[in-house]
N, C-alpha and C positions, 0 to 999 in steps of 0.2 A: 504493500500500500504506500509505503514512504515515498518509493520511487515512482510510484504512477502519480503522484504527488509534488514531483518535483518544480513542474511550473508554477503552481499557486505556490510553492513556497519559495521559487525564488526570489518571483515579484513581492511578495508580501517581505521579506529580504532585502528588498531593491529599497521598498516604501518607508521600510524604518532607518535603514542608510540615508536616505534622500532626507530624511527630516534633521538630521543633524550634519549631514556633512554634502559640499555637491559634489554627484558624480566624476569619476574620472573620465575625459573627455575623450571619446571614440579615434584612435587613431584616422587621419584622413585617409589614408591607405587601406585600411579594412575592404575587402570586396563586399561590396553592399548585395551577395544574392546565395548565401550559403543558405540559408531558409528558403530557398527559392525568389526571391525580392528583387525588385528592381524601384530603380529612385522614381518618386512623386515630389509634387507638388501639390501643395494647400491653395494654391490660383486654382488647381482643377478639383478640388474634394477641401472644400474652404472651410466646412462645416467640421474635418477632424482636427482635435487640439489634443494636446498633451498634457499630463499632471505632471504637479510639481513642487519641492519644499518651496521653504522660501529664499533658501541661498541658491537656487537654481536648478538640482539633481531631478532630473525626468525619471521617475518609477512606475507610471502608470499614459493609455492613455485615455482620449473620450469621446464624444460626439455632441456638437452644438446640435442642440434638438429646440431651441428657444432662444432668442438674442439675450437671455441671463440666464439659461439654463444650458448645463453640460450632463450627459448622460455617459455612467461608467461604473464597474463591478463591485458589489456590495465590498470584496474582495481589499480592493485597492483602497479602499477610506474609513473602513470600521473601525474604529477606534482613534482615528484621527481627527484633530481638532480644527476646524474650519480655519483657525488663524495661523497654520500650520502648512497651509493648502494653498494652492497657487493653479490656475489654467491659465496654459501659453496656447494663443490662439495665431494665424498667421507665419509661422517658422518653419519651416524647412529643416533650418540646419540650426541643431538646436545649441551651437558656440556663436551662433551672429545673436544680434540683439535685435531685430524687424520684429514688427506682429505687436499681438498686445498682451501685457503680461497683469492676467485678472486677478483681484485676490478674491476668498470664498465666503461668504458671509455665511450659509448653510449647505450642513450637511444630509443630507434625508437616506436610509438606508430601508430597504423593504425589510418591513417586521420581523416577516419570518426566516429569513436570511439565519443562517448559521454558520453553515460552510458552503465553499463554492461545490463541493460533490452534491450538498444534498438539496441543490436549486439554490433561488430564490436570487442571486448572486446579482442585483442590480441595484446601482444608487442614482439618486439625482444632486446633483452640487447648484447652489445656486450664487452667483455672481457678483460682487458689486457695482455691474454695469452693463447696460447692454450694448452689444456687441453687432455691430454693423456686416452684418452677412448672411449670406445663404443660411437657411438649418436643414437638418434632411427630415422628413417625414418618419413618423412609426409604423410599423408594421402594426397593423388592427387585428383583431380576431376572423376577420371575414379576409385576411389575407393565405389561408390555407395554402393557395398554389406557389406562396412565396419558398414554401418550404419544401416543394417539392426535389425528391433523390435526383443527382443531376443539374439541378439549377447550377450554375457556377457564381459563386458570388466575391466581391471583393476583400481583402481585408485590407488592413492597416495601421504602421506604426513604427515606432523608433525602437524597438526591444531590440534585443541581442539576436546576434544574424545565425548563431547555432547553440543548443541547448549547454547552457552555462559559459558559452563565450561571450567575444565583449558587445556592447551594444553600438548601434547603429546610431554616426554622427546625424543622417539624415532619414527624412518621412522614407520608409518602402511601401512600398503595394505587391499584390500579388494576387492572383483569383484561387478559387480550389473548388470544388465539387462539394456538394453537400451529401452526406451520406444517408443510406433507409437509416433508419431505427433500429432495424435487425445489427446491422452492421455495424450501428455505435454502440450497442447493448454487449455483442459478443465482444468487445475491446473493452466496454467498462460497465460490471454488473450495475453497478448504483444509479445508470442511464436511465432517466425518465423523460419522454418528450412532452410532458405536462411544462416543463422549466428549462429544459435544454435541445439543442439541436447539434450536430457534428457536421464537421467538415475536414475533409483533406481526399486528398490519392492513395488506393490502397497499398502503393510500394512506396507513400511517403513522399518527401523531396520538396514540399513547400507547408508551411504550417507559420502559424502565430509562434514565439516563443517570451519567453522573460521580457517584460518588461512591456510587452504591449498587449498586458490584460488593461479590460476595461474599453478597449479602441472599437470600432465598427465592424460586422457584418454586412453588408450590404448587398438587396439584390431588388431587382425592379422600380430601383430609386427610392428605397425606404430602408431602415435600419430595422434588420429581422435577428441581428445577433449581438451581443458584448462578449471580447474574448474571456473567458473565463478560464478553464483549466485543462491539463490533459498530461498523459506519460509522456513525457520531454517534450521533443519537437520535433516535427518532422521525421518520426519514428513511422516505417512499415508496419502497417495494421493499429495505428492509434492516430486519429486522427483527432483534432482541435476540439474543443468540447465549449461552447458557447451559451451564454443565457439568452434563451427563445422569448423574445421580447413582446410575440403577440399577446401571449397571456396576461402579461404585466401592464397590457397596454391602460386598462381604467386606472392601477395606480400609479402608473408614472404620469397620467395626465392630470391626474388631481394635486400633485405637487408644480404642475406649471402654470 
């Protein structure tokens, strides 16, 4: 269990380094596609931002779902103190200083949240200030086809580019396949599609990893997942394990 564990704990690792010290800065040299990634821009997907202490350390990331509201994994801020919290919206590369750097005035974590295995794994942060941009839409309950095996949808973020390597100076993207249920149950009994959904290639080679829990799912132009957790990264027969947003959809909209 530790090891099929290891992504929530590293980010949760990332999240309590990051509040007291900032990260050490991605070498420019790292190849940005060992998770399978290739470089993004926030000009094209404006709506995804980054968490962050307040000396600067990126541990998590989010999705502007509201011009003061950021959507991200109950995971990434339980126990964290709003004054503590930081969203960098606008960056790319997260050693420049462009974009806007929000502090958090609240934190909202879904009640029942416990651990990211056993659901619930979704927060909302809210802003001191609205934010001039795109947001992306939620995925509704009557979005069923969003979730359909085979969709490819996007993800996104600055985590580390292979399970417990360094992290990524800059935004990557990447698409992956969504998986049956069958297929994400046989990789992790505790799989429920009542609060989670999966994603990746069954031989592997592209996945979310550390540090870019909490960041977007995306398919049909709506945000249908938060990275949540999974057996490392881009591991054969374990694919990314996601908090299924439709469900969440009436409480995350009663906090906006």
């Amino acid at each position: 269990m530790a090891k099929s564990l290891r992504r929530l704990f590293m980010s949760v690792v990332v999240a309590a380094l990051a509040s007291i010290a900032v990260a050490a800065p991605a070498s420019a040299d790292v190849e940005p596609n060992v998770v399978g990634g290739t470089r993004a821009s926030t000009a094209d997907f404006p709506w995804v931002v980054f968490l962050a202490s307040t000396s600067g350390g990126q541990f998590c990331g989010g999705t502007l779902v509201k011009a003061n509201k950021v959507l991200t994994a109950a995971h990434c801020v339980k126990g964290r103190s709003p004054a503590a919290t930081r969203v960098v919206h606008g960056r790319d590369d997260k050693q420049s200083t462009v974009g806007t750097n929000a502090a958090v005035t609240k934190i909202w974590v879904h009640p029942s949240y416990t651990t990211a295995t056993a659901g619930f794994d979704v927060a909302v942060l809210t802003l001191d200030r609205a934010i001039t941009s795109a947001t992306l839409p939620l995925a509704t309950p009557a979005d069923a086809s969003l979730y359909k095996e085979g969709n490819s949808a996007l993800i996104l973020g600055w985590g580390t580019t292979s399970s417990g390597g360094a992290a990524s100076r800059y935004l990557l993207k990447a698409n992956v396949p969504l998986t049956s249920d069958a297929t994400c149950k046989k990789a992790y009994p505790q799989y429920s599609n009542q609060s989670m959904v999966c994603a990746g290639f069954p031989q592997g080679g592209v996945d979310t990893c550390q540090g870019d829990s909490g960041g977007p799912l995306v398919f049909g132009g709506k945000l249908i997942g938060d990275t949540s957790w999974g057996r490392g990264c881009a591991a054969a027969g374990f694919p990314g394990v996601y908090g299924r947003i439709a469900p969440y959809y009436a409480a995350i909209t009663a906090q906006l």
